[in-house]
N, CA, C and O atoms as a GROMACS GRO file, in nm:
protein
  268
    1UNK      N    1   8.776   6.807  14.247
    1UNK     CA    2   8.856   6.743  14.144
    1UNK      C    3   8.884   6.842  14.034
    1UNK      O    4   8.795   6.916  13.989
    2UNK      N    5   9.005   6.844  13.991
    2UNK     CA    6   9.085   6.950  13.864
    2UNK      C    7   8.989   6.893  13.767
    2UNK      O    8   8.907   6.803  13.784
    3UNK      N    9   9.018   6.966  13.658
    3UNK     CA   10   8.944   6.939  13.499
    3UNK      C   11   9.046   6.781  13.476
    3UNK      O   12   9.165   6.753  13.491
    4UNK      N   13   8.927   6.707  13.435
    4UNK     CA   14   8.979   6.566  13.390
    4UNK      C   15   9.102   6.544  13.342
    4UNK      O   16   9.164   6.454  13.398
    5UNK      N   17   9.167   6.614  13.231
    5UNK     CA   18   9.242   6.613  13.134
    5UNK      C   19   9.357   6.727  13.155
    5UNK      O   20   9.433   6.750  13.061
    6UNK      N   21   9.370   6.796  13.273
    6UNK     CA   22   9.449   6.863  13.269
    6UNK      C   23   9.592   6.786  13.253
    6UNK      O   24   9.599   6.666  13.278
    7UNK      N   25   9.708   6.862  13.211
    7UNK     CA   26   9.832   6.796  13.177
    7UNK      C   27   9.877   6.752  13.270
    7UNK      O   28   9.953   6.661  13.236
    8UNK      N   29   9.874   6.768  13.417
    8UNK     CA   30   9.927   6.721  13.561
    8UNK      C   31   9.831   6.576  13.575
    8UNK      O   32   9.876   6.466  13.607
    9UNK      N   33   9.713   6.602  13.548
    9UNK     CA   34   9.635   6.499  13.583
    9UNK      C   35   9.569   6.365  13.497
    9UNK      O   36   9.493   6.270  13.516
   10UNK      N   37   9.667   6.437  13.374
   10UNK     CA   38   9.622   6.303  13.238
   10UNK      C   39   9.709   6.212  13.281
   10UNK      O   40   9.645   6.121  13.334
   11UNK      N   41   9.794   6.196  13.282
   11UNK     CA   42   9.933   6.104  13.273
   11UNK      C   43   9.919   5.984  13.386
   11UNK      O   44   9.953   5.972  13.503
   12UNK      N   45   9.843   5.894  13.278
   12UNK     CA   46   9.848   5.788  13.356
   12UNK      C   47   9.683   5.728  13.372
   12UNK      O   48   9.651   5.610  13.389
   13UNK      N   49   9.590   5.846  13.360
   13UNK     CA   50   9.471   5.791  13.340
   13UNK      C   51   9.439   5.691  13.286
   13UNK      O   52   9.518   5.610  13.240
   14UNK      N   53   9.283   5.680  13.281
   14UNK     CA   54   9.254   5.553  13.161
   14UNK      C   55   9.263   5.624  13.032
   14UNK      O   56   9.322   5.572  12.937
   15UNK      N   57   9.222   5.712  13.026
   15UNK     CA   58   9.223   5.796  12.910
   15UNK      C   59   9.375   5.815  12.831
   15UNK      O   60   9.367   5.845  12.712
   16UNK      N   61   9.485   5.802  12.877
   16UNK     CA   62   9.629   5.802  12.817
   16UNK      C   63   9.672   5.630  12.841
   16UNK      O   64   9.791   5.602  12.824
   17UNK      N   65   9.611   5.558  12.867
   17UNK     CA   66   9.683   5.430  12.826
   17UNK      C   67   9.739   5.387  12.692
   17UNK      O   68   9.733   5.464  12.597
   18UNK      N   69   9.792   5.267  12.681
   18UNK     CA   70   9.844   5.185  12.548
   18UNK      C   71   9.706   5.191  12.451
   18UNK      O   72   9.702   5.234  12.336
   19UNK      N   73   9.598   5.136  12.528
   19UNK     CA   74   9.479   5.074  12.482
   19UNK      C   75   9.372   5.129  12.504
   19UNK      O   76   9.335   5.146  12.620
   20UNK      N   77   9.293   5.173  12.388
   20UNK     CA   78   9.177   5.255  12.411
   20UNK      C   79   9.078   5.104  12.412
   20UNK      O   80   9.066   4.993  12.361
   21UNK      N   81   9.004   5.228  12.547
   21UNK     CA   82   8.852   5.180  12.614
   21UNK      C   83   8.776   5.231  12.545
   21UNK      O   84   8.799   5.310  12.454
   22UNK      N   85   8.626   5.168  12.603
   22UNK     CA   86   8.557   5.311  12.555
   22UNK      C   87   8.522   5.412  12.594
   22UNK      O   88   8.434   5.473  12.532
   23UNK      N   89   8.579   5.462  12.710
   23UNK     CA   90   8.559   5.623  12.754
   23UNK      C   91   8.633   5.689  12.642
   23UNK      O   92   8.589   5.783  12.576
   24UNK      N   93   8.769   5.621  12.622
   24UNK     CA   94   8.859   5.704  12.483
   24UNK      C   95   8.750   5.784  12.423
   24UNK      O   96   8.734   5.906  12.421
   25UNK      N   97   8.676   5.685  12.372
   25UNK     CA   98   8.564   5.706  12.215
   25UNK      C   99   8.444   5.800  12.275
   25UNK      O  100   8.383   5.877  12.202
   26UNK      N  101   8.420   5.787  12.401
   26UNK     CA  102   8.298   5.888  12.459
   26UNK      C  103   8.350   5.986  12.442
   26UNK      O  104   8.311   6.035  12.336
   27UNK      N  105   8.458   6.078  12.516
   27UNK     CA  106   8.513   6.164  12.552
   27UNK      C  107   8.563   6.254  12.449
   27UNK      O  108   8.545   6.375  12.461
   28UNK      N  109   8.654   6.184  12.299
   28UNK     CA  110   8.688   6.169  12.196
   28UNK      C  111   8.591   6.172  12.098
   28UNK      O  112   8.635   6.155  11.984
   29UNK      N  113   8.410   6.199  12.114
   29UNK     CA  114   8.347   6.215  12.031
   29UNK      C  115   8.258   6.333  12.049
   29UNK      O  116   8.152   6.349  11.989
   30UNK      N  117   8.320   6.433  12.154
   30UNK     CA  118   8.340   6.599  12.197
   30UNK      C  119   8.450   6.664  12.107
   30UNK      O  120   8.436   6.786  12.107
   31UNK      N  121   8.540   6.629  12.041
   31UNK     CA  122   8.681   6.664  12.014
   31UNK      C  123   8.641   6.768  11.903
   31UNK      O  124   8.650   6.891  11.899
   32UNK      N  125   8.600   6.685  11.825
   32UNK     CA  126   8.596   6.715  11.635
   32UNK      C  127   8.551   6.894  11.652
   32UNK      O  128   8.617   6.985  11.601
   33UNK      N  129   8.418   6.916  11.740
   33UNK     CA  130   8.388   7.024  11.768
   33UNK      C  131   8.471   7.138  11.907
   33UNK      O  132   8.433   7.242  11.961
   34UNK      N  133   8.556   7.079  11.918
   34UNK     CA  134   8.640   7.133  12.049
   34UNK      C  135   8.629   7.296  11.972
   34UNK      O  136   8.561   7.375  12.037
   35UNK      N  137   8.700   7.363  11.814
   35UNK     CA  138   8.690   7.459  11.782
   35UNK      C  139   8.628   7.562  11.815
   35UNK      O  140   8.655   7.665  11.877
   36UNK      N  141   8.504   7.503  11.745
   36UNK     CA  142   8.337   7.579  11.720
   36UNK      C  143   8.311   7.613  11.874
   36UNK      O  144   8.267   7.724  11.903
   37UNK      N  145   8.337   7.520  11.969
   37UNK     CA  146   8.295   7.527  12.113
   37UNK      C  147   8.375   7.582  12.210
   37UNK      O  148   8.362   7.574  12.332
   38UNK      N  149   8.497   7.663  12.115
   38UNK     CA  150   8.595   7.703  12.189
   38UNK      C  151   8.645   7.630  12.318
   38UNK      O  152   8.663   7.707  12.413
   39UNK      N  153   8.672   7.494  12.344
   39UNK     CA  154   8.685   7.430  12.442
   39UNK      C  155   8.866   7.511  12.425
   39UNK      O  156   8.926   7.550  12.324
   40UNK      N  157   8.913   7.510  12.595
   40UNK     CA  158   9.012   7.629  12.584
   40UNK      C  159   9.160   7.475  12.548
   40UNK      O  160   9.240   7.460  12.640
   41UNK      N  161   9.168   7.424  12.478
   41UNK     CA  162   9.282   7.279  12.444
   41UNK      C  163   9.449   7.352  12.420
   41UNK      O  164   9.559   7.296  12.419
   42UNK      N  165   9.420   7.468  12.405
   42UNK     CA  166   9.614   7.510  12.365
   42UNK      C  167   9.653   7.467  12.468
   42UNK      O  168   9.636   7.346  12.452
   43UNK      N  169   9.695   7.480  12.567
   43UNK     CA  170   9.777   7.495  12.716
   43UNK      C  171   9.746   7.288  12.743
   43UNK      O  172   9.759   7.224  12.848
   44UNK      N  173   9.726   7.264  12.677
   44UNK     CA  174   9.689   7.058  12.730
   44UNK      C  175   9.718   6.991  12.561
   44UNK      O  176   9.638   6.967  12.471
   45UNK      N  177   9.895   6.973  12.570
   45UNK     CA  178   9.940   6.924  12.526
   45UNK      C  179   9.950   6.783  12.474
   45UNK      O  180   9.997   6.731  12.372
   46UNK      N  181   9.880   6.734  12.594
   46UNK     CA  182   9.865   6.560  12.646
   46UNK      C  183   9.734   6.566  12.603
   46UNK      O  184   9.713   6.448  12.573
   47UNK      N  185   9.625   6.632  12.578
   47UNK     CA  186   9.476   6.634  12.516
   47UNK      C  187   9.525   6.611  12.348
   47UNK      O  188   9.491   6.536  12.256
   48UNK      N  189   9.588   6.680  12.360
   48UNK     CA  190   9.572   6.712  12.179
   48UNK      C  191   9.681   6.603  12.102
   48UNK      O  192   9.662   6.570  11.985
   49UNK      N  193   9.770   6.563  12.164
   49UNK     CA  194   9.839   6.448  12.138
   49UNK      C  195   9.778   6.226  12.206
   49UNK      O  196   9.827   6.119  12.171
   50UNK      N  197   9.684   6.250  12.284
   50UNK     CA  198   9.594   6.155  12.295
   50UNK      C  199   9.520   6.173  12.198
   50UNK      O  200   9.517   6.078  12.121
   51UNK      N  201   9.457   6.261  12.170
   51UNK     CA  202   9.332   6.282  12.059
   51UNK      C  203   9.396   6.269  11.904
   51UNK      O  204   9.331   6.253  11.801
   52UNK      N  205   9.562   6.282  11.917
   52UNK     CA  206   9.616   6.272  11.767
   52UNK      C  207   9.586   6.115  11.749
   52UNK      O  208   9.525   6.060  11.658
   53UNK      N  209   9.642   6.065  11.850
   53UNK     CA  210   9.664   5.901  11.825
   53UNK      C  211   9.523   5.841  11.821
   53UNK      O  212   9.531   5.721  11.792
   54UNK      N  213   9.385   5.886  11.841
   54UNK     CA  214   9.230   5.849  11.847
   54UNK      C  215   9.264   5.881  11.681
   54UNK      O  216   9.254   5.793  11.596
   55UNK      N  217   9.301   6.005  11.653
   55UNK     CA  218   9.273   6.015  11.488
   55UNK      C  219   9.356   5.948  11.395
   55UNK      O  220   9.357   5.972  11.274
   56UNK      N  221   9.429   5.860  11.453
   56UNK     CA  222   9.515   5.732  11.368
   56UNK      C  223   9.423   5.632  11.334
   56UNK      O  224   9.412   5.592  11.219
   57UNK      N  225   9.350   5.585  11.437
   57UNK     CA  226   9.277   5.482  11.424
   57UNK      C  227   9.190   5.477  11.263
   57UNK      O  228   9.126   5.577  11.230
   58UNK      N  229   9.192   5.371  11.182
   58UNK     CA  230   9.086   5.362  11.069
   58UNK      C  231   8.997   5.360  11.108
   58UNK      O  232   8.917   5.382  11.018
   59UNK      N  233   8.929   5.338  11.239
   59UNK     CA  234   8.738   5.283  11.274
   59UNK      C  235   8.707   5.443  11.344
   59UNK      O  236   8.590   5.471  11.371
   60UNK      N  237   8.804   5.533  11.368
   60UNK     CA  238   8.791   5.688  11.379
   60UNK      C  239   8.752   5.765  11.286
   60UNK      O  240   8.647   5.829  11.282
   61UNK      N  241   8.870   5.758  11.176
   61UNK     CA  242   8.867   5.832  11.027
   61UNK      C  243   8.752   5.753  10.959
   61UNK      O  244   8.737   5.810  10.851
   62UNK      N  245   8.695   5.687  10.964
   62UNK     CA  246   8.587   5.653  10.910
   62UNK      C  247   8.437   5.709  10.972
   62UNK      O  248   8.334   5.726  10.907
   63UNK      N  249   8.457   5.730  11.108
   63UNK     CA  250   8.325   5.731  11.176
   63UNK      C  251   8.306   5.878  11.235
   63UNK      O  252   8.202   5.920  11.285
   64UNK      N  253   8.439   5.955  11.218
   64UNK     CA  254   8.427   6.037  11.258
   64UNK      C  255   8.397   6.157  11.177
   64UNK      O  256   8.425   6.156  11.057
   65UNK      N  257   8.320   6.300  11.252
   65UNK     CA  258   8.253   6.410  11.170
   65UNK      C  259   8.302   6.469  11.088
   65UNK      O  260   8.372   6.553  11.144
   66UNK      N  261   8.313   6.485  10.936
   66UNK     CA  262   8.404   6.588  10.822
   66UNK      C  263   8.352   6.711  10.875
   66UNK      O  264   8.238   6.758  10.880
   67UNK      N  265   8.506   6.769  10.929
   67UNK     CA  266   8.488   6.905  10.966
   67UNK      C  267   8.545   7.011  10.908
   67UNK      O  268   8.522   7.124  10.950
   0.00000   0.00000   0.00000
């Protein structure tokens, strides 16, 4: 199996639906540190624009790490 989130293989997951689950919030609570951890995110367009719309949420911006 490819990397979860690659851009061929997001589209359509549970992870890009209308409606976040809670894998969204599992998966999505790796992010904040994606930097520091050099996780390689330029080239996964569909990562970083799912993860924009996680950082819309108010129960996110509240709970999530000041980085």
């Amino acid at each position: 199996m490819g990397f979860l989130f690659g851009d061929e293989l997001f589209d359509g997951l549970i992870l890009d639906s209308s409606q976040f689950v809670i894998a969204d919030f599992a998966v999505a609570a790796y992010l904040p540190y994606a930097s520091q951890a050099q996780f390689p995110l330029g080239n996964y367009a569909n990562i970083r624009m799912w993860y924009g719309r996680m950082e819309t949420l108010p129960a996110w911006q509240q709970s999530a790490p000041k980085m």
